[in-house]
C-alpha positions in Angstrom: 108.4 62.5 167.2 111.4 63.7 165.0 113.3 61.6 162.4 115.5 60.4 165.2 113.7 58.6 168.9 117.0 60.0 170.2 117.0 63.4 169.4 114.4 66.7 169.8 111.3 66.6 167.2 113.1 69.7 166.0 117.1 69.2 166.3 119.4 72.0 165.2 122.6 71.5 163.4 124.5 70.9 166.9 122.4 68.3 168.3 122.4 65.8 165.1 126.0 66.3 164.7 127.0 66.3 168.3 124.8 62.7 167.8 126.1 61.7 165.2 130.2 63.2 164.5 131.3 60.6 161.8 133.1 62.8 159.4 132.3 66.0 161.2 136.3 67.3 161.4 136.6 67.0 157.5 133.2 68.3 156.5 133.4 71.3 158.3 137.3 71.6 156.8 136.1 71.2 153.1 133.5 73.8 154.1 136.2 76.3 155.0 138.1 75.5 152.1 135.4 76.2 149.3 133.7 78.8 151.1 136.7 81.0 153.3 139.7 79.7 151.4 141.5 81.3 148.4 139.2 82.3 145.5 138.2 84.0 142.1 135.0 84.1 144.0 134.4 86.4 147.4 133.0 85.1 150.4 130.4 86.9 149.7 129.9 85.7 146.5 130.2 82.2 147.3 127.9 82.7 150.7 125.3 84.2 148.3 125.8 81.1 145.9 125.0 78.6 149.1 122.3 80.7 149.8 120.9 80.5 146.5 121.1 76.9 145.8 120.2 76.8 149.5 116.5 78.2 148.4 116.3 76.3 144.9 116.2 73.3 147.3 113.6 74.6 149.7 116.2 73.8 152.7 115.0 76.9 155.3 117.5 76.4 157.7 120.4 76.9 155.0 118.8 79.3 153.4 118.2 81.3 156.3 121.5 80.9 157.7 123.8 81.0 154.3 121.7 84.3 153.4 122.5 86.0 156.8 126.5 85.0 156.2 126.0 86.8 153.1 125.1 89.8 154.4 127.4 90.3 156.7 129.9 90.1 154.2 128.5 92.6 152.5 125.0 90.9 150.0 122.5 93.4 150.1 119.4 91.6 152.4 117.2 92.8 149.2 119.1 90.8 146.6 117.6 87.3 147.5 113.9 87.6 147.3 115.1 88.9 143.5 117.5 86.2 143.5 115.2 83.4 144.1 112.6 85.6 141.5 115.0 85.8 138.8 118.8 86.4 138.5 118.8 88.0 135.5 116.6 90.8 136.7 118.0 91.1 140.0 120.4 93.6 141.5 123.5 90.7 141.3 126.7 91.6 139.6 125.3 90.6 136.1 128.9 88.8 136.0 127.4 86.6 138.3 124.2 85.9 136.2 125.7 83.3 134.2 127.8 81.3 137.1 124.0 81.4 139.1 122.3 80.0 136.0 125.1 77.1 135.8 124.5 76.1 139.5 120.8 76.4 139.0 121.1 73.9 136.2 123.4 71.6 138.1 121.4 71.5 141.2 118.1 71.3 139.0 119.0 69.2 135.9 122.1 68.2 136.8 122.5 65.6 134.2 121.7 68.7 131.8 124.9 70.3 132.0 126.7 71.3 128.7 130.1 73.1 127.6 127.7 76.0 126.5 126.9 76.2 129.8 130.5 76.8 131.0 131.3 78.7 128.1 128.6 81.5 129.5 130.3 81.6 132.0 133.7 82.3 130.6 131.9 84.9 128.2 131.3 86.7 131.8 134.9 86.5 132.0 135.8 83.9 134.6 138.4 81.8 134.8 137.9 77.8 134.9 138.9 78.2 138.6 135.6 80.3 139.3 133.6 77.9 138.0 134.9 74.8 139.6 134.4 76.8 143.1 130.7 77.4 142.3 130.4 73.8 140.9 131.8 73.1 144.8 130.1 75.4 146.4 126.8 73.6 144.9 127.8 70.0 145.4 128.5 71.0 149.0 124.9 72.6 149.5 123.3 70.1 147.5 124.7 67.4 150.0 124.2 70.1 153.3 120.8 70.7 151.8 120.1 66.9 152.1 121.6 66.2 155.3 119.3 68.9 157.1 116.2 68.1 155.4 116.9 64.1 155.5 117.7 64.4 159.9 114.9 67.0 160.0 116.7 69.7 161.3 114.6 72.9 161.7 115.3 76.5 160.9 115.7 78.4 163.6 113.7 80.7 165.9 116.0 83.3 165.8 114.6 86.8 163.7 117.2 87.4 160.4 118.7 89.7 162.3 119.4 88.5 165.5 121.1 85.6 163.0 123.1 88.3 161.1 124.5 90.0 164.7 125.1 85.9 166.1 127.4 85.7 162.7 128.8 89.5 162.9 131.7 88.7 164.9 132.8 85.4 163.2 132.7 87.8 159.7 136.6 87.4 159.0 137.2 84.1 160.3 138.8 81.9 158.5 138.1 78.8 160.6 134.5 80.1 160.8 133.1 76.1 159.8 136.1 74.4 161.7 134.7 76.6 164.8 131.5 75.5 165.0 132.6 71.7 164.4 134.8 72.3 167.7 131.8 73.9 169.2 129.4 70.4 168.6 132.0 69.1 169.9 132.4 70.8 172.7 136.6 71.7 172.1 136.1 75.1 172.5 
């Protein structure tokens, strides 16, 4: 038995949130917001920082999923087995190095955080706007991370690329988290 009597002993995203839909519409709003709205940051960029806190916290199905989004926006597949190694000596923009350490921190040692750590950042020559869509882009993972671990959701079957073609054709979307709300909900 899962976390839920009602639900599969290993639910995907669909079936806890077709279950359970309280505050599905705005989540998946905020999601496009941070991660497909206007930024300093890429999609890419930002998909690769999801991904990354995604595998500081262990959560699989995130990981997996945030890392394949990545990709097809353009994140070498290579770059997170370095990532997750160490940013500094990865492939990554080393622009990025500083704004990974900061979410690293915050998802880590949150209470840790310091103006030296922000002021790496803008040593890397990002704007306070950058760095208040990575701190989002954290939060929200942290939360997502927490969510599918705390319902027991469970990565899926599908191989990494199978999950970079299902994602392939959703690349530009800007509704790309409002879509798959509508989808759970079935308002295709």
């Amino acid at each position: 038995m899962g976390i839920f009597k009602s639900l599969s002993e290993a639910p995907d995203m669909a079936e806890v949130f077709r279950k359970f839909d309280d505050g599905l519409e705005p989540l998946m709003e905020y999601h496009d917001i941070i991660l497909r709205g206007e930024s300093p940051l890429t999609v890419a960029e930002r998909e690769l920082i999801a991904a990354y806190v995604s595998g500081l916290n262990a959560c699989n199905y995130c990981f997996g999923a945030h890392q394949a989004i990545a990709e097809t926006q353009g994140i070498d597949p290579e770059l997170f087995q370095e990532l997750m190694e160490d940013p500094a000596t990865s492939e990554v923009k080393p622009e990025l190095v500083p704004l990974l350490a900061y979410v690293k921190k915050l998802t880590l040692t949150p209470s840790r955080i310091t103006p030296a750590d922000a002021e790496a950042v803008y040593e890397a020559g990002w704007l306070e706007r950058a760095l208040f869509h990575a701190i989002a882009v954290c939060a929200l993972f942290n939360f997502m991370n927490r969510m599918v671990d705390g319902t027991g959701i469970s990565p899926s079957n599908e191989t990494p690329e199978e999950r970079r073609k299902r994602f392939e054709n959703k690349r530009d979307n800007p509704n790309f988290y409002k879509d798959f709300g509508k989808m759970v909900r079935g308002q295709r």
